[in-house]
C-alpha positions as CSV (number, residue, x, y, z in Angstrom):
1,X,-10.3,6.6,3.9
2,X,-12.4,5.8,6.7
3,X,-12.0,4.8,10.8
4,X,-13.7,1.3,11.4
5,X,-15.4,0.3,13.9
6,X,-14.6,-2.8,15.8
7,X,-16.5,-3.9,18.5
8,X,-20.4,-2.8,19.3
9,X,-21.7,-2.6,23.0
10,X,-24.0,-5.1,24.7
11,X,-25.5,-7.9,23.1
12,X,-23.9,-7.0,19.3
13,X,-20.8,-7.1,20.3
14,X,-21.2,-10.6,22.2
15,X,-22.5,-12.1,19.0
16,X,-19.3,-11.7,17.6
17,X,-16.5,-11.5,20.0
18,X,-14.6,-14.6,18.4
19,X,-13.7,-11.6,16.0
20,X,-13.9,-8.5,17.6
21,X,-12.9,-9.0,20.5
22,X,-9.7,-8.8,22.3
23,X,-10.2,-10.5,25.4
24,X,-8.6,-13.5,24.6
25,X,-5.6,-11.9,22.3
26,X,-2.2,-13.9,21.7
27,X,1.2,-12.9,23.0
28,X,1.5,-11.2,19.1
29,X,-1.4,-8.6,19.1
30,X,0.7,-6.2,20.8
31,X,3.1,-6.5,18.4
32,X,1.6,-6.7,15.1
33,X,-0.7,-3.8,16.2
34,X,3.3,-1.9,16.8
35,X,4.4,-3.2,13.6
36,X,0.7,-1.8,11.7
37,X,1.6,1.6,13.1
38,X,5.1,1.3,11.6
39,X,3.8,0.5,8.5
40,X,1.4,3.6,8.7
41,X,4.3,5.9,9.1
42,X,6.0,4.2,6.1
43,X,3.6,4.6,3.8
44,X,2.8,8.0,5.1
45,X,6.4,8.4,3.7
46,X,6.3,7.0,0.7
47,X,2.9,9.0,0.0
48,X,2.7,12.3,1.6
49,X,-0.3,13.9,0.4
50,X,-2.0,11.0,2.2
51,X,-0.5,12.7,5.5
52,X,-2.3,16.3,4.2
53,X,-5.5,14.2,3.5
54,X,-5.5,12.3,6.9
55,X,-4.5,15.9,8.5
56,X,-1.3,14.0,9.5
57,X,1.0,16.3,8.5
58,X,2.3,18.3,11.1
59,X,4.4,18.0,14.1
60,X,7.0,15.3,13.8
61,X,5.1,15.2,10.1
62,X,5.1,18.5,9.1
63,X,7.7,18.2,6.2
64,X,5.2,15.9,4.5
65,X,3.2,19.0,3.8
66,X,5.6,20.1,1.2
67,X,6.2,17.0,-0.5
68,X,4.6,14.8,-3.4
69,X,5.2,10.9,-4.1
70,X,7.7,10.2,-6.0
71,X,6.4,8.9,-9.1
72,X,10.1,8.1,-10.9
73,X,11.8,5.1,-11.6
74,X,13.5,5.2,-8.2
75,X,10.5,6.2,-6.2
76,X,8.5,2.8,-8.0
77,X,11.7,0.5,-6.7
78,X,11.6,2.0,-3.4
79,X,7.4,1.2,-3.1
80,X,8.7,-2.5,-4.7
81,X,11.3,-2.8,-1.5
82,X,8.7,-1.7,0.7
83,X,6.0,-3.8,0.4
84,X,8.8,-6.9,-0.2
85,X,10.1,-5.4,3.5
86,X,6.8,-5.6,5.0
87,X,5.9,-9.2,4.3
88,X,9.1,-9.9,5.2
89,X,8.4,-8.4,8.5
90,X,4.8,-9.8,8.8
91,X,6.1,-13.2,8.1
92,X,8.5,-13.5,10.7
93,X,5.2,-14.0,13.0
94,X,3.4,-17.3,13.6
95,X,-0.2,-16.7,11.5
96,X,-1.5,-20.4,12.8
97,X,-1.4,-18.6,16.4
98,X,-3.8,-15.7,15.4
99,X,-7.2,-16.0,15.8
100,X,-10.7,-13.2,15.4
101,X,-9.3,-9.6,14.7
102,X,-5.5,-10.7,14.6
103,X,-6.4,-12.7,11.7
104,X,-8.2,-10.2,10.0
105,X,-5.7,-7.7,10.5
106,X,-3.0,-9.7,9.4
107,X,-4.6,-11.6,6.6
108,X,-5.8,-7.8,5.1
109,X,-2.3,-6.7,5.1
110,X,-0.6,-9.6,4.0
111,X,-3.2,-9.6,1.1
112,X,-2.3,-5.9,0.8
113,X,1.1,-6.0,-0.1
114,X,1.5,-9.4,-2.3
115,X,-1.3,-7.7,-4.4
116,X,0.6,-4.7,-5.1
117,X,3.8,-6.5,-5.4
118,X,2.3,-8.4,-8.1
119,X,1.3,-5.0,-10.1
120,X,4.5,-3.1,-9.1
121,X,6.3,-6.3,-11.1
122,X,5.5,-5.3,-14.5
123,X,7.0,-2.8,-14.2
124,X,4.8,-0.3,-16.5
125,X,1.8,2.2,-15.8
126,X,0.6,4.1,-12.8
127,X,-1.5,4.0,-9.9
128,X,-2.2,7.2,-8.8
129,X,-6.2,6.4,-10.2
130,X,-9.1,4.7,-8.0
131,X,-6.9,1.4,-9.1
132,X,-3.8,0.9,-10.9
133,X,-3.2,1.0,-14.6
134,X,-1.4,-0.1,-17.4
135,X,-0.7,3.8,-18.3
136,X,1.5,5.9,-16.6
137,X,-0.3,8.6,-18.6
138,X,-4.0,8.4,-19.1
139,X,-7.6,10.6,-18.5
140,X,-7.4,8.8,-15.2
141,X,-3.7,8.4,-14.3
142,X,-1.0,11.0,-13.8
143,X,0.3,13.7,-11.9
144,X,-0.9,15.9,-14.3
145,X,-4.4,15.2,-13.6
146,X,-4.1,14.4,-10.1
147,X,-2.0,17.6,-8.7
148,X,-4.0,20.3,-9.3
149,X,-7.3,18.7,-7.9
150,X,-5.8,17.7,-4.9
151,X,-3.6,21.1,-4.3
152,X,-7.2,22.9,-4.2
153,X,-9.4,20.4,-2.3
154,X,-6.6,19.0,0.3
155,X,-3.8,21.1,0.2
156,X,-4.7,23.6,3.4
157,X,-3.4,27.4,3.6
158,X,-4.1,29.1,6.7
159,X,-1.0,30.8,7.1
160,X,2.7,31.6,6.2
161,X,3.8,27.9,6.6
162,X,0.8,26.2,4.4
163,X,1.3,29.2,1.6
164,X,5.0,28.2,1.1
165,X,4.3,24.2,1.4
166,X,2.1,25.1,-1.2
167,X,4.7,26.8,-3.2
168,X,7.0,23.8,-2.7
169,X,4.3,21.8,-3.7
170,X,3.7,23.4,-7.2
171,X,7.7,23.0,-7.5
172,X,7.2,19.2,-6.7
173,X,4.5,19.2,-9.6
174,X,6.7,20.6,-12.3
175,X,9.1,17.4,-11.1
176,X,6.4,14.8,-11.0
177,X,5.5,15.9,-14.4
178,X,8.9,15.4,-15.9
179,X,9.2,12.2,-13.8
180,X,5.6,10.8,-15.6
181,X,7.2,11.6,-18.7
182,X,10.0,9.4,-18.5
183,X,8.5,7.0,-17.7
184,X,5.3,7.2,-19.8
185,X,8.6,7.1,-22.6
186,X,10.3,3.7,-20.7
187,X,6.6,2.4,-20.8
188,X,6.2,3.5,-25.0
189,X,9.6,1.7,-25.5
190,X,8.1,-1.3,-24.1
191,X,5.2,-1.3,-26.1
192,X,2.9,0.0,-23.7
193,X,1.2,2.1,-25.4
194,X,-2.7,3.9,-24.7
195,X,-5.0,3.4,-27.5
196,X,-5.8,6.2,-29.8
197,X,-8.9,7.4,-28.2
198,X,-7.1,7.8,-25.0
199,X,-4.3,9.6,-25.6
200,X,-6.9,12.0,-27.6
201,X,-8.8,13.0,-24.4
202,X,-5.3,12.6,-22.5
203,X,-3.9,15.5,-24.8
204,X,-7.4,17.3,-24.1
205,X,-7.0,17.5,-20.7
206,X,-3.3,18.0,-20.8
207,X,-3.8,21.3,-23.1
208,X,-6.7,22.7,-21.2
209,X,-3.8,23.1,-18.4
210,X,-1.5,25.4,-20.6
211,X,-2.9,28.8,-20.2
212,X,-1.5,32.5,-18.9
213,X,0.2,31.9,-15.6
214,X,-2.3,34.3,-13.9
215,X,-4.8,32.3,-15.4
216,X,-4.0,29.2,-14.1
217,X,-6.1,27.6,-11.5
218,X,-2.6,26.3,-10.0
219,X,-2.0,29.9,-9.1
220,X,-5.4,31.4,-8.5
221,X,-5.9,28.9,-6.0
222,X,-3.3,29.9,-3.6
223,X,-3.2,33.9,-4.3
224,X,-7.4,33.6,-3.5
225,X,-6.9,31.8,-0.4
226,X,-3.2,33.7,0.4
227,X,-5.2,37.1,0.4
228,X,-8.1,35.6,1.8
229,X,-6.0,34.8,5.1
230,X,-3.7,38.7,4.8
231,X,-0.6,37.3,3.4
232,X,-1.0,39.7,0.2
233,X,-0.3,39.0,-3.3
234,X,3.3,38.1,-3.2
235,X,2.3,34.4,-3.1
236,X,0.3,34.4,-6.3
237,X,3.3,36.1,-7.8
238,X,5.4,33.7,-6.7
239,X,3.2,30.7,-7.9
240,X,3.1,32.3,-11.2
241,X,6.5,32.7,-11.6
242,X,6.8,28.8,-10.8
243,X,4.0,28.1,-13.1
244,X,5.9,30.3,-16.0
245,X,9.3,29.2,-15.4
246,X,8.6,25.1,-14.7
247,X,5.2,23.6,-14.6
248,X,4.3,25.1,-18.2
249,X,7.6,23.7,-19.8
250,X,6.6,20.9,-18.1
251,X,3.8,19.8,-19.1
252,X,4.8,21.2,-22.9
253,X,7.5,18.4,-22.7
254,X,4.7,15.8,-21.7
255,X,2.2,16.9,-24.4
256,X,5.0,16.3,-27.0
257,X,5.8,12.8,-25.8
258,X,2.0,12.0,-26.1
259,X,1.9,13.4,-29.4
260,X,4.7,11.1,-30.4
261,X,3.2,8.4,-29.1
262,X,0.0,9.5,-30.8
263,X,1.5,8.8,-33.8
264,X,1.7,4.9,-34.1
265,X,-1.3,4.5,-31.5
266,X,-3.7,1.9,-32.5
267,X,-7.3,1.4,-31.8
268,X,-7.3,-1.8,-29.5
269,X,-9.2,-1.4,-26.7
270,X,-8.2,-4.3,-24.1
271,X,-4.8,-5.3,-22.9
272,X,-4.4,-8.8,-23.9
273,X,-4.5,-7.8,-27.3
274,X,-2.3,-4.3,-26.7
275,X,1.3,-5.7,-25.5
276,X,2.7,-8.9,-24.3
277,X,2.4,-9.1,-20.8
278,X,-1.5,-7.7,-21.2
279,X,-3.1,-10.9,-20.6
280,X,-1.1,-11.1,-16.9
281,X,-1.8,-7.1,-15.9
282,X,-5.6,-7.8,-16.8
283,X,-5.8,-11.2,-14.3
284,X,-3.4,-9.3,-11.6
285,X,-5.6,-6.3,-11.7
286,X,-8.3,-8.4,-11.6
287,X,-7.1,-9.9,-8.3
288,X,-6.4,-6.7,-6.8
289,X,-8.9,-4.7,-7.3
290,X,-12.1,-7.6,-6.9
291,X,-10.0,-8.8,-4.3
292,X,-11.5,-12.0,-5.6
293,X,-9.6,-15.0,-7.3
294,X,-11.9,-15.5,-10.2
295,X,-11.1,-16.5,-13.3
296,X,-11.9,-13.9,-16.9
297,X,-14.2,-16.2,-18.2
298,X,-16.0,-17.2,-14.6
299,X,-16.8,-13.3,-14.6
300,X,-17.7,-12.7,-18.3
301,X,-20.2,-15.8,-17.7
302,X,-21.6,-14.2,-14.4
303,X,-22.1,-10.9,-16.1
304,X,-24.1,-13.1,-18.7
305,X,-26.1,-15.0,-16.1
306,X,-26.8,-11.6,-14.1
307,X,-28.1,-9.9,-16.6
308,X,-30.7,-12.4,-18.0
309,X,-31.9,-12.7,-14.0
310,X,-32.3,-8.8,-13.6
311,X,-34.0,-8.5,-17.0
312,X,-36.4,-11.4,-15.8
313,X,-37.2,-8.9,-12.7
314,X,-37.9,-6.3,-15.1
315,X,-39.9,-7.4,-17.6
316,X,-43.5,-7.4,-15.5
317,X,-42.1,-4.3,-13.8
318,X,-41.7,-2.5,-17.6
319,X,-45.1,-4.2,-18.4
320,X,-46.5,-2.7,-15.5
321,X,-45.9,0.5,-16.7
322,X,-47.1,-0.1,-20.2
323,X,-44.1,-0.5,-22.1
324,X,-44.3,-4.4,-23.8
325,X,-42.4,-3.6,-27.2
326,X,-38.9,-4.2,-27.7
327,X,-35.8,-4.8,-25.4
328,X,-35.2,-4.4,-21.6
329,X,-32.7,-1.7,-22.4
330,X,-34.7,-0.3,-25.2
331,X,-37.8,0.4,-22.9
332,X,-35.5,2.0,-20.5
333,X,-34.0,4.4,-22.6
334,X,-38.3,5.1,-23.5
335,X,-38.2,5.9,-19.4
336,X,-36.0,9.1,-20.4
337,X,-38.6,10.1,-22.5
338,X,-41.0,11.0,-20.0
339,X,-40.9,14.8,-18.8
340,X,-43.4,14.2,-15.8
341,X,-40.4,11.8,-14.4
342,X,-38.1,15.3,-14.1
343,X,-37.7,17.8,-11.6
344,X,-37.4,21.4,-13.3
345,X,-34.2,22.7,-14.5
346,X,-34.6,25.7,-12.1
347,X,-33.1,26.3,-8.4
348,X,-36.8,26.0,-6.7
349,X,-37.2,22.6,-8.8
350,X,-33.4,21.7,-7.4
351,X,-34.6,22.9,-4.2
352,X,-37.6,20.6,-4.0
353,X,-35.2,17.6,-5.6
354,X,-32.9,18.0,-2.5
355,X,-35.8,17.9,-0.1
356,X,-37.3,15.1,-1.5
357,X,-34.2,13.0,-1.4
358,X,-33.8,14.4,2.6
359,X,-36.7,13.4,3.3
360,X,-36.4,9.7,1.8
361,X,-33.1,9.8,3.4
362,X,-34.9,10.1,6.8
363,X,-37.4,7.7,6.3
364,X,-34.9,4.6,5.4
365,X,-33.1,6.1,8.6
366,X,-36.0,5.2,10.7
367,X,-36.2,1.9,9.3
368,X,-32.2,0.7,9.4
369,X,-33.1,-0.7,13.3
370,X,-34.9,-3.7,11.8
371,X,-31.8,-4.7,10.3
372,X,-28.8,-3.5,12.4
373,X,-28.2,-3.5,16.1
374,X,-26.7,0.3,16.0
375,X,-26.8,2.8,13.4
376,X,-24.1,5.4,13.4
377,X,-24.9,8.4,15.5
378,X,-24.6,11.5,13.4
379,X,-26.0,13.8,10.8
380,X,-26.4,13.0,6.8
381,X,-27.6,16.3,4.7
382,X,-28.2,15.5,0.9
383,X,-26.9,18.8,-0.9
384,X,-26.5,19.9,-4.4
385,X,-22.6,20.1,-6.0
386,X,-21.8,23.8,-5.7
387,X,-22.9,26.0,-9.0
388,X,-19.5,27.0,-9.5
389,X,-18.0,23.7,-10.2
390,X,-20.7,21.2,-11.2
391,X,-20.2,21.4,-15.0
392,X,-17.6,19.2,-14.2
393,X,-18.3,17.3,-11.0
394,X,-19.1,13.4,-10.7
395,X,-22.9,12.8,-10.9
396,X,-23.1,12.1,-7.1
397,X,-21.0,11.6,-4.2
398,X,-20.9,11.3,-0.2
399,X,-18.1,13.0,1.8
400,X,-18.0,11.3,5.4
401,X,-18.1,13.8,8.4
402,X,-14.3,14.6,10.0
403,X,-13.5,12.5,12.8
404,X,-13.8,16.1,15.4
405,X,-17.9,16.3,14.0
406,X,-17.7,19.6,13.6
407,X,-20.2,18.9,10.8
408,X,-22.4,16.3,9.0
409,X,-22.0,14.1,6.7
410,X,-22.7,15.3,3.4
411,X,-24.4,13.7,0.1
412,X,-23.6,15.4,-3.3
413,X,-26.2,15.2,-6.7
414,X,-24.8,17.1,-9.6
415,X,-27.9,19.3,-10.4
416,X,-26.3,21.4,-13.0
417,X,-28.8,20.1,-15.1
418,X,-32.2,18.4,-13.9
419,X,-32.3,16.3,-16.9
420,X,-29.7,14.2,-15.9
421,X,-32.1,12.8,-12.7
422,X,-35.1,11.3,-13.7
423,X,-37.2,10.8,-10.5
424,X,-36.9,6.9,-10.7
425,X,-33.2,7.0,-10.6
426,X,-32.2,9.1,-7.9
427,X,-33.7,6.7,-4.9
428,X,-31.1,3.6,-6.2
429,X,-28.5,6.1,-5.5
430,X,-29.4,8.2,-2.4
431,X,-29.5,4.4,-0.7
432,X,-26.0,3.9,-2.3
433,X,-23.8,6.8,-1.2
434,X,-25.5,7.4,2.1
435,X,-27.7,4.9,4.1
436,X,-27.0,2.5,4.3
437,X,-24.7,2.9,2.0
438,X,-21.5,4.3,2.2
439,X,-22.2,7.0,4.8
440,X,-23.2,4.2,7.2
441,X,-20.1,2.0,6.3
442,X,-18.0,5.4,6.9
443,X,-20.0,5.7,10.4
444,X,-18.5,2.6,11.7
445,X,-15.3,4.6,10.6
446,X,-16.5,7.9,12.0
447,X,-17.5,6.1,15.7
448,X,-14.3,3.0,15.4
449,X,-12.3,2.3,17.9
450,X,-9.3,-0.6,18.1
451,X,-8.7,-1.0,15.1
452,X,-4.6,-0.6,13.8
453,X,-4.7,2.8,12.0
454,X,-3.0,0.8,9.0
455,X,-6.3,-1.1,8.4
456,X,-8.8,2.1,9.3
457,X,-7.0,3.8,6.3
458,X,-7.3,1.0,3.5
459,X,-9.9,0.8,1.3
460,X,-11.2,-2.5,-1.0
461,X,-13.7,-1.9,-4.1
462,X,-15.1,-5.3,-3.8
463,X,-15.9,-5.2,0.1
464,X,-17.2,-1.0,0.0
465,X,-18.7,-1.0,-3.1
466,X,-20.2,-4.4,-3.3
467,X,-21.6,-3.3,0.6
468,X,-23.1,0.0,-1.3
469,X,-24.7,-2.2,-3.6
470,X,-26.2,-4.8,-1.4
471,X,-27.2,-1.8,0.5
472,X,-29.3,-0.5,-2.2
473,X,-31.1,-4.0,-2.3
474,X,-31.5,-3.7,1.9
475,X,-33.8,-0.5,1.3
476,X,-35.8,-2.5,-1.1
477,X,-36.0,-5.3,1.1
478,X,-36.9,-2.5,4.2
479,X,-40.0,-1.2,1.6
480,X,-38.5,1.9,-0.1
481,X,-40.2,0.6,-3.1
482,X,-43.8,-0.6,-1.6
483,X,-45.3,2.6,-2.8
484,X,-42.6,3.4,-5.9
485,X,-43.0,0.7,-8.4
486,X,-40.7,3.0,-11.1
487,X,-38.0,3.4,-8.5
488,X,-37.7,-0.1,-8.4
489,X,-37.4,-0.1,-12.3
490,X,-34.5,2.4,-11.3
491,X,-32.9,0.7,-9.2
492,X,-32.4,-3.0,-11.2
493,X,-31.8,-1.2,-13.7
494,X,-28.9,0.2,-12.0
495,X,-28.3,-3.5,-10.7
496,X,-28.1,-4.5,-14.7
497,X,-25.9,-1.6,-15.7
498,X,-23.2,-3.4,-13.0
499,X,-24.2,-6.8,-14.4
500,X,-22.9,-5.0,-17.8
501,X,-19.7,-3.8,-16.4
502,X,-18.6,-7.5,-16.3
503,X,-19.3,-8.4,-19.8
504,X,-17.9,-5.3,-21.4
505,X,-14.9,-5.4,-19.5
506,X,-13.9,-9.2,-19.7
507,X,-14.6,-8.9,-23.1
508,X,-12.5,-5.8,-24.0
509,X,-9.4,-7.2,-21.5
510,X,-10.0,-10.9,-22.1
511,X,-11.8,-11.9,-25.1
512,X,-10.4,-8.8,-27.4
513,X,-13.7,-7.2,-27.7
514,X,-13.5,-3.7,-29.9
515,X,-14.7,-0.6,-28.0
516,X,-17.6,0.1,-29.7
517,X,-18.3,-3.5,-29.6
518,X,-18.5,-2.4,-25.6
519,X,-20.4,0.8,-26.0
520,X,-23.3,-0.8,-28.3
521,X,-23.1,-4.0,-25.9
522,X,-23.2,-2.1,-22.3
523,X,-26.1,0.6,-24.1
524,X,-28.3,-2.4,-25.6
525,X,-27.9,-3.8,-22.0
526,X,-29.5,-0.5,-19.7
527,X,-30.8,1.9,-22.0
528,X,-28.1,4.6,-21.0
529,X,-27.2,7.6,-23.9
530,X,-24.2,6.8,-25.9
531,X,-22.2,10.0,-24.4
532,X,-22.7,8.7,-21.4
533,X,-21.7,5.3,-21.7
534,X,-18.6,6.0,-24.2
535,X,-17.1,8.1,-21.2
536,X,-17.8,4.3,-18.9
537,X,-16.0,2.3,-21.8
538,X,-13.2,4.4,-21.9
539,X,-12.9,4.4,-17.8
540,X,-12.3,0.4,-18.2
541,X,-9.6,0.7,-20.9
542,X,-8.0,3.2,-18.9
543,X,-8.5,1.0,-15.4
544,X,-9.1,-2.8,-16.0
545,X,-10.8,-4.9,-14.1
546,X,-11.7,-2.0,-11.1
547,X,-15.4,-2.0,-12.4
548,X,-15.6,-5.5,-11.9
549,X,-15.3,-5.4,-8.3
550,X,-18.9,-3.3,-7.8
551,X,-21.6,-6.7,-9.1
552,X,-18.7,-9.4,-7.6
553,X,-18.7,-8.2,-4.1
554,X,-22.4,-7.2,-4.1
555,X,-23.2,-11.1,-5.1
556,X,-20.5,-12.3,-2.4
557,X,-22.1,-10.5,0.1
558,X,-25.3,-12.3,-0.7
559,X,-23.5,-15.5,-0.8
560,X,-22.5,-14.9,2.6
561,X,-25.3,-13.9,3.8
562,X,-27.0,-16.9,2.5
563,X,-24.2,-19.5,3.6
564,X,-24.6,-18.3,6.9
565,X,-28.5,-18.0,7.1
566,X,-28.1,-22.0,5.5
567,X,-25.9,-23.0,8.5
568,X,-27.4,-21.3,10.9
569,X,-31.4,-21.8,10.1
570,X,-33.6,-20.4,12.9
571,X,-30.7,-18.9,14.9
572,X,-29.7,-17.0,12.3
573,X,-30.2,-13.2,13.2
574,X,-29.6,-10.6,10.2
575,X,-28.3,-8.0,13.2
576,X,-26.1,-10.2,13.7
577,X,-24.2,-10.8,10.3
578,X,-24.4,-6.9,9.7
579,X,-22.3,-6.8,12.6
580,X,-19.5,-9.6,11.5
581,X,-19.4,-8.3,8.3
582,X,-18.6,-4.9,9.3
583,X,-17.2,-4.5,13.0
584,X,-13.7,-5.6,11.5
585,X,-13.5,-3.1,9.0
586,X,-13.2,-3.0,5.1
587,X,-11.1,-6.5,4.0
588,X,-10.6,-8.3,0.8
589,X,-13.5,-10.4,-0.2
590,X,-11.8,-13.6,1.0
591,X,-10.7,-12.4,4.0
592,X,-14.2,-11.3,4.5
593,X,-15.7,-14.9,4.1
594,X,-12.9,-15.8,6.8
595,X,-14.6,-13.7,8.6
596,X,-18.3,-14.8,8.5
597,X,-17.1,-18.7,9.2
598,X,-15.6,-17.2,12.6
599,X,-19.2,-16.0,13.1
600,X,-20.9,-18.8,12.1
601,X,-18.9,-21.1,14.4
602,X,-19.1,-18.7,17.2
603,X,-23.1,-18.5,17.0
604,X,-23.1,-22.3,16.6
605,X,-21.1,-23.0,19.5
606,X,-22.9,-20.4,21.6
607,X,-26.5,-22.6,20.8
């Protein structure tokens, strides 16, 4: 969740002022930007561990901080009247009468809620994942899964009050438990059912959380962090109690309703095939997440068309390097083979990995000016994923600086074992998760100002992820590469491993493909170990459609890019569109290309 920024100083923020700008505002700004807030609070309501993430809860708030969402029946009807409240609301204002970052704001919101109305209407699944999902119950999806992580990471304790939030937290848990399991049972009844494979690693996961109460990280979490601030050990006693007397019959009364389901599971991996109203989940999803309006079959046939291109890029590139016998993908897996491509598996070879990837940091730093008019002003450190947890932390990650800057920006690489980073793939994603990447999209955020704090706290895979990609294409086009002919093999093939992601999943959700029809596919495609890419198949059974959003909103991007550069011919200034695509904050795709005709028409009627 990031701030945006809205509007640059000098001669950026004149380039776009049709959108930024709100010099020329209607009668309505003032009171949609009123209503936004209200909406804020709502869902601040609705979700309060999004008030503990934002630091929001306290003061008037400070109740949210011992409150979950309520994932029941009732709690899913009350999100359904909400969002049918707030167009309501919103549509009680004249949209022909907005204009620049009115538009925007309203379009975004507008787009918001009749895409999650349209999910909330099946009535099945959950959507407490990185997207919704059929499955209420899932490796990805479930207060089981969800809870404990974010008790830990988010959940602060720094005195009396936070240690007994905490404790009425862990009571909430036991609840949201039960309340997942009724309705993983309503969902079962309906013949919504996981496939086998699923509810195996489900029940893995699930079990892995039944342990001595003492032993639970539930409870060591808060009696560490209780002693650590002299409240003695009376809160870990009381968190195992808890633990002993609720959350562990709990989550014994969920592991027996998967097993039941277990039972009559079949193997089917996508949802068309899986239960009746599959087919309309997948194209909702689809919607939602892309935030596009393409068609199964227009993506499946993109993925196609994507992947021959990049292979086309890659086959001198692999000849280059000597390898001319067999397949794209099988000459990349041959990449892994090399040792001289691997840092040592040691803490001086992590050491010198980290300062490498610092220093390449730095140098696309210096270069961003060619292409943007102001770079965010703040510190991005690349770091390794602390020791103590990296045997089961993501790959690599970025965690945005707080809004008070008391520190940087930080960019985590899983280094638990070297052998997972071969030289020529780390570049593709040091550009991706910080600059200009995601770190510089969250810098807008970090230095934003204007925008509702509705819209700074939304986030759209297609816009942010498809900007991380098209990012990783900017430091080639800035010369990251010039010198680093195998980095440039690392990062298309990266590119095609995207490309992939629309096959594999358009053809498990819409053209019944098998999962291992997916796994040998998406493997022939890049050249990535089978471990690794079973664990990616089973992330797009589990979420459908959410991977597609990455390669579609990294193409629109170009598109727009290109339709404006078309329109615009010698006028057209790349600063420029950098700034329109981002000063109005993250949007859905369409709202986006909105966006870039308002920029266009301003820069034309400003010649």
């Amino acid at each position: 969740m990031f701030n945006r920024r809205t509007l640059l100083a000098g001669a950026a923020a004149a380039a776009v002022a049709p959108l930024a700008s709100r010099a020329f505002a209607g009668p309505q700004s003032q009171q949609l930007d009123a209503l936004y807030e209200t909406f804020f609070h709502e869902g601040l309501r609705l979700a309060p561990e999004g008030a503990t993430e934002l630091g929001l809860d306290k003061g008037a708030d400070a109740d949210l901080a011992a409150k979950l969402g309520d994932v029941s029946t009732a709690g899913i009807e009350a999100q359904k009247a909400a969002s049918k409240s707030r167009l309501a609301r919103l549509r009680a204002f004249d949209r022909k009468a907005l204009t620049g970052l009115d538009a925007v704001n309203y379009d975004t919101v507008v787009q918001v809620e009749e895409d999650n109305l349209a999910i909330l209407s099946f009535d099945f699944g959950g959507q407490d994942a990185f997207s919704p999902s059929p499955y209420v119950l899932s490796p990805l999806t479930g207060a089981y899964q969800r809870v404990p992580v974010f008790l830990d990471a988010k959940h602060r304790v720094e005195d009396k009050a936070g240690a007994e939030a905490y404790l009425a937290r862990l009571d909430a848990f036991a609840t949201a438990i039960d309340q997942n399991t009724d309705r993983f049972r309503h969902d079962v009844g309906a013949g919504v059912v996981p496939p086998d494979f699923l509810l195996d690693t489900t029940l893995r996961q699930m079990q892995a959380l039944i342990t001595a109460p003492e032993a639970s990280d539930l409870v060591k979490s808060l009696d560490r962090r209780a002693k650590a601030k002299g409240l003695g050990d009376g809160y870990g006693a009381s968190a195992a109690k808890l633990y002993a007397d609720k959350i562990a019959p709990a989550l014994q009364r969920q592991i027996e309703a998967v097993k039941g389901a277990r039972t009559h599971a079949t193997h089917e991996a996508g949802v068309s095939r899986r239960f009746k109203a599959g087919a309309g989940f997948y194209a909702a999803n689809l919607a939602g997440t892309t935030t596009t309006r393409l068609k199964p079959e227009e993506i499946h046939k993109i993925g196609l068309e994507r992947a021959k291109a990049i292979n086309a890029r890659l086959e001198p590139l692999l000849q280059q390097q000597g390898l001319t016998k067999g397949t794209v993908g099988e000459r990349i897996a041959s990449l892994y083979n090399d040792k001289s491509q691997y840092y040592p598996n040691t803490d001086p070879g992590r050491a010198e990995l980290i300062a490498d990837l610092q220093k390449k940091l730095d140098e696309v730093r210096a270069r961003l000016p060619q292409v943007f008019s102001h770079i965010p002003n703040y510190r991005i450190e690349v770091r390794r994923v602390p020791a103590a947890i990296d045997a089961g932390a993501p790959l690599a990650y970025s965690e945005s600086p707080p809004p008070d800057g008391s520190r940087p920006g930080y960019v985590y690489f899983n280094l638990h074992d070297t052998a997972e980073w071969p030289r020529w793939n780390l570049p593709s994603t040091l550009y991706h998760e910080a600059l200009p990447g995601h770190q510089f999209q969250g810098g807008f955020a970090f230095e934003a100002k204007g925008l509702p704090r509705l819209r700074q706290n939304l986030y759209f895979a297609g816009y942010s992820e498809g900007w991380a990609l098209y990012a990783e294409q900017l430091a080639d086009e800035l010369g990251m590469y010039e010198h680093d002919p195998i980095g440039r093999i690392g990062w298309l093939k990266e590119q095609l491993f995207r490309a992939g992601r629309l096959v594999v999943d358009t053809g498990m959700h819409h053209l019944g493909w098998s999962r291992e029809k997916a796994i040998e596919t998406l493997m022939a495609l890049d050249g990535d170990a089978v471990g690794s890419t079973t664990r990616e198949v089973d992330r797009y059974v589990a979420v459908p459609g959410q991977a597609c959003s990455y390669m579609l909103g990294f193409i629109e991007w170009n598109r727009l890019r290109d339709k404006a550069r078309a329109a615009l011919g010698p006028r057209f200034d790349i600063k420029a569109f950098h700034d329109a695509g981002l000063n109005a904050g993250t949007m859905p795709l369409t709202v986006l290309d909105r966006a870039i005709d308002d920029y266009i028409g301003s820069a034309k009627a400003r010649a």
